[in-house]
N, C-alpha and C positions, 0 to 999 in steps of 0.2 A: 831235071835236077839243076838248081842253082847255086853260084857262089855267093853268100851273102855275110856282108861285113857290118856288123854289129858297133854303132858307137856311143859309147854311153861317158857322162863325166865323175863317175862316181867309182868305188870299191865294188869289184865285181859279186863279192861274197856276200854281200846284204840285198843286192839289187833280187830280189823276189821277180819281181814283175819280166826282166827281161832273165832271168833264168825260165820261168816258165817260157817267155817268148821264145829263145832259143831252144830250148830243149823240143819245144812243139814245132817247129820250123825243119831240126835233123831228124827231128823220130817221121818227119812228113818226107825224107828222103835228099832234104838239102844241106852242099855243104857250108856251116857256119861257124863264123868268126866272132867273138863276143870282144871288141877293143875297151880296157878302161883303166886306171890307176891304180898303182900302186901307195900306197901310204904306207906311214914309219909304224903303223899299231897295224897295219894289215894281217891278216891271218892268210895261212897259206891256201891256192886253191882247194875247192873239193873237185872231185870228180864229175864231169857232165857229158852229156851225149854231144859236146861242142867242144869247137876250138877256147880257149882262150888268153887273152895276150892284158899285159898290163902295164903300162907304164911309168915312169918313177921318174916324176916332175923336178926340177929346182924347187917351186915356185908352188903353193898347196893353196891360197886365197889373195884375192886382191886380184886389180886388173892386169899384173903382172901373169898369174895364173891362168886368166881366160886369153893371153894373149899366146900365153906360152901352147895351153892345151889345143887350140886351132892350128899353130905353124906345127905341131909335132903331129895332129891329127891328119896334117893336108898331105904332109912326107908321106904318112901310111896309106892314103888313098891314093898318092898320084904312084905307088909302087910296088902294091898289093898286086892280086888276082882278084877280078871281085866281077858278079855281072847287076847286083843289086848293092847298094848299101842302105843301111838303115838307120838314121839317125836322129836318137834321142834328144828332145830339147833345144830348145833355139842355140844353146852353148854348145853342140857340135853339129848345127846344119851348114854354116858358115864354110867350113872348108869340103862338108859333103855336097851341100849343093853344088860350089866350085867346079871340082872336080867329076862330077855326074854330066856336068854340063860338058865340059871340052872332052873327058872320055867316052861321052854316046853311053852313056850309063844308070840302068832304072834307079831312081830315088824314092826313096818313104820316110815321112817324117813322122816321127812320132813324139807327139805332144803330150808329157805326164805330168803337164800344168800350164797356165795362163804365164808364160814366164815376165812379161813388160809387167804384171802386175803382183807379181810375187812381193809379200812384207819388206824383204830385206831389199826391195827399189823403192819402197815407199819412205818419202820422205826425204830420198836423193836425188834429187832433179837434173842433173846432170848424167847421171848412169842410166836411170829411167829412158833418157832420151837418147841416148846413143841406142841400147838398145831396143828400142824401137823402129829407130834406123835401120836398123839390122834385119829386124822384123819385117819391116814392109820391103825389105830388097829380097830376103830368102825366101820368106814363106809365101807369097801371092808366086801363081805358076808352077806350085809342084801338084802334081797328078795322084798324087796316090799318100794320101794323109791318115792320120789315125789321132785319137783322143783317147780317153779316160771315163768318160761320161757326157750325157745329151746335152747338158747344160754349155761346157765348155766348146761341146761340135756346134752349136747355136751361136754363141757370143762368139768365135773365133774365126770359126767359117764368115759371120757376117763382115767381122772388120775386115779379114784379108781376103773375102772374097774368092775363096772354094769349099767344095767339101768335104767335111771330115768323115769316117768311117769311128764307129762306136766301138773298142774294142774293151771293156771294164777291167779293172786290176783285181781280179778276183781269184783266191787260192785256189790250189788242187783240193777234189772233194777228200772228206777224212772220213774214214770210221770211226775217228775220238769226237767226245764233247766234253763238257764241261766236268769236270769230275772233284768236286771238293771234297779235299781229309778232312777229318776230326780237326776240327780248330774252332773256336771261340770268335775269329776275328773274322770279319766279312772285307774282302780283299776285294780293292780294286785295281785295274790294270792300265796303264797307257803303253801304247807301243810305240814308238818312231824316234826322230830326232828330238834332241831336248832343246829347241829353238825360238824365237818370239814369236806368240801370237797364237799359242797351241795350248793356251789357259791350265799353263802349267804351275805358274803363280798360283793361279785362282784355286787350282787343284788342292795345290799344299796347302794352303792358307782353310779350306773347308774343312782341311783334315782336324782344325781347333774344336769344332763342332762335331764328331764323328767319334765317338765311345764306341773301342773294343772294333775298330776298324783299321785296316793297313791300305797304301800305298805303294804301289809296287810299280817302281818308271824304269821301264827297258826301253834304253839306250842311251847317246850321251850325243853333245851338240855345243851351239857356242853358250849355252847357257848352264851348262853343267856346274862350275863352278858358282855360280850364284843363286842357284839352285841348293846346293847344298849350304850352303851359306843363311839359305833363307830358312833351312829348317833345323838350320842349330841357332838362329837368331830367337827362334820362335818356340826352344823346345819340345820339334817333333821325330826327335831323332827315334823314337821307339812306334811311330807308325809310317815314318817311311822310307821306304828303301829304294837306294841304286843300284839294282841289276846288271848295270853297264851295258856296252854293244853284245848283243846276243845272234850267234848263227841261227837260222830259222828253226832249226828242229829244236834247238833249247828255251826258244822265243814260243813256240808251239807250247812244247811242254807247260812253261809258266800259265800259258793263258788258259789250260784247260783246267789250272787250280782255280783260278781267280769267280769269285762274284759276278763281279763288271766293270767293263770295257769303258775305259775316259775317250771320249774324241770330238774334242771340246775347242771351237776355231774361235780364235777374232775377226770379226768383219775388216781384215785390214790390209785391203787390196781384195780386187773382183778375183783374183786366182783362189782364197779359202772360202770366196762366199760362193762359188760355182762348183768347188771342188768335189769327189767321193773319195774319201782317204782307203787308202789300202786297209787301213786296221778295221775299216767297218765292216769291210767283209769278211776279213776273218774274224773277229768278234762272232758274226752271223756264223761260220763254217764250224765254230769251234762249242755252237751252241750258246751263247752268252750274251745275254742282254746290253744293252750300253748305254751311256746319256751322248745324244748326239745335239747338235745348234738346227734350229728351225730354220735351216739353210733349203734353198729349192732342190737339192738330189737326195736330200734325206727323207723332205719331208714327201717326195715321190714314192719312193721306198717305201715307207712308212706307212704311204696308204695304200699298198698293195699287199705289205708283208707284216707289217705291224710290230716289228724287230727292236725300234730305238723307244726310249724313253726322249723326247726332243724339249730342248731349255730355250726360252726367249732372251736368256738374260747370263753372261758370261759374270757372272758372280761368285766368291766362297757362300755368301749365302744359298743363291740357287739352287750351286752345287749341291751343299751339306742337306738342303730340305729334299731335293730330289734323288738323294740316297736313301734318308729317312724313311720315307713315304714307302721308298719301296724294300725294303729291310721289312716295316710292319705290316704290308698287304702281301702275302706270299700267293696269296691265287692272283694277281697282278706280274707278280714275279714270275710265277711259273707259266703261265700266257704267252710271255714275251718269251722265253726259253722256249716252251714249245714251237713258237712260230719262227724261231732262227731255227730250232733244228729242221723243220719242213720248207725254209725255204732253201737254206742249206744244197738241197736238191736240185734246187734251180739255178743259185746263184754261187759257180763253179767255175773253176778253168776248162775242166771238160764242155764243157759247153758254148760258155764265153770264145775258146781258140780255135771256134766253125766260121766265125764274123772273120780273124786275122788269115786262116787257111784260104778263104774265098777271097780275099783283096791279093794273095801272093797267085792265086790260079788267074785273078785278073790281068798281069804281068804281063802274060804272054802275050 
């Protein structure tokens, strides 16, 4: 049995990915710590097979905030009980690596993106480059790494020079799919943050073209308000809707009403063109077709499981014709439904958490 301390920079209640991590890690007999923030709209914990601790910053964005989140992060590891830590993201490996190193203590990092080249560095050359800084002092030399998809363990592994372990951000299996009421309107879904670069514009803007069709965007981000803004500029107040932040079981629920799944990136930074977004799997878990980007993990996917509808071209046109199309070929439609439900099977946390179980037995 291990102590293992969890560190993540985000609201522990939405973070899917490392709930399952956790919860697979103590149902496997060890004890764990899930550390992450608190926020002013936080919802109270739920209950898990895990510790967890949350912390309530001064400082919520800006480099005041990552500066803050490491000195508070370093206090908790140089004072904990811990024989592993685990940490999420180049934005808390900084004071895990630290402290792993002068405590004689196993480190795992785990990488839920290309962070040097995430959108919101793009275009700031100065922050870009610090951390990257960062990057090449933390990340080269840790032993025991983990990713998101091949793509990223390829690009990442080569720049800093180790190897990643493939672990995919894939739900727990469901016995629910897709299940549409009685309704007139063919309902599409996007899940995540509402942020740039997630062809969320492009999204709404399709909906002009789209008779007897809804929109339905769960969650919210820095682009919330001009998002909303953009669909009363434009008159779409009656096909689309803001769900707002949703806990997973009512984020669940929505998607099993819906049509199809939006997960629709901009080429803009190598982190969304290598990326596998968590909603494509659950899309696939939930039975539901999607429009995915002719990106290299999709169109992997793709050709084994035959799951996305994939777009060359992040446009309201594209969008609007590649709903169309498949609105009027229903044995097209129903194809792709069928092959999310049977891959479904394969492409699970129950399966996926035999890759992360085997990298914690390699510890010892």
């Amino acid at each position: 049995m291990k102590r293992i301390l969890c560190t993540v920079s985000n609201d522990l209640t939405y973070d899917q990915r490392m709930i399952r991590v956790c919860s697979t890690l103590a149902k496997a007999g060890h004890s764990v710590t899930l550390y992450g923030r608190e926020l002013p709209e936080s919802r109270p914990l739920t209950n898990q097979p895990f510790a967890q601790r949350r912390m309530k910053l001064f400082f919520n964005e800006g480099k005041l905030f990552y500066l803050e989140l490491n000195l508070r992060l370093l206090g908790v590891l140089l004072f904990c009980k811990f024989d592993v830590v685990y940490a999420v993201d180049l934005d808390t490996l900084l004071p895990a690596r630290l402290v792993a190193f002068f405590r004689r203590k196993k480190l795992v990092f785990d990488a839920h993106e290309y962070f040097t080249e995430v959108p919101e560095l793009v275009g700031r050359p100065f922050s870009k480059k610090a951390w990257e800084l960062a990057a090449r002092w933390a990340i080269p030399g840790v032993k025991h790494a983990i990713t998101v998809g091949q793509c990223l363990a390829e690009v990442m592994g080569e720049r800093y020079g180790l190897s990643f372990t493939v672990v995919r951000n894939l739900p727990f299996k469901s016995a629910a799919s897709a299940t549409k009421e009685n309704s007139q309107s063919f309902v599409l879904i996007y899940q995540g943050v509402l942020n740039d670069g997630r062809g969320l514009e492009e999204s709404i803007l399709a909906m002009r073209q789209l008779d007897g069709a809804e929109l339905w965007l769960c969650g919210e981000g820095d682009l919330s308000q001009f998002l909303r803004d953009l669909v009363v500029r434009h008159g779409l107040g009656d096909k689309v809707k803001f769900m707002g932040k949703l806990p997973p079981d009512k984020l669940a629920e929505l998607t099993n009403k819906a049509d199809l799944g939006l997960n629709l990136l901009k080429k803009k930074g190598l982190n969304y063109y290598y990326s596998l977004a968590n909603k494509a799997a659950d899309y696939i878990q939930a039975g539901l077709p999607s429009l995915a980007m002719r990106f290299p993990e999709y169109v992997k996917l793709n050709e084994q499981y035959g799951v996305f509808e994939l777009l060359d071209d992040l446009e309201p046109e594209q969008i609007a014709a590649a709903v169309k199309a498949l609105r009027s070929n229903k044995n097209r439609y129903d194809e792709l439904a069928a092959n999310c439900r049977k891959a479904a099977t394969e492409l699970n946390w129950e399966q996926e958490s035999k890759r992360l179980l085997e990298l914690f037995d390699r510890l010892d």
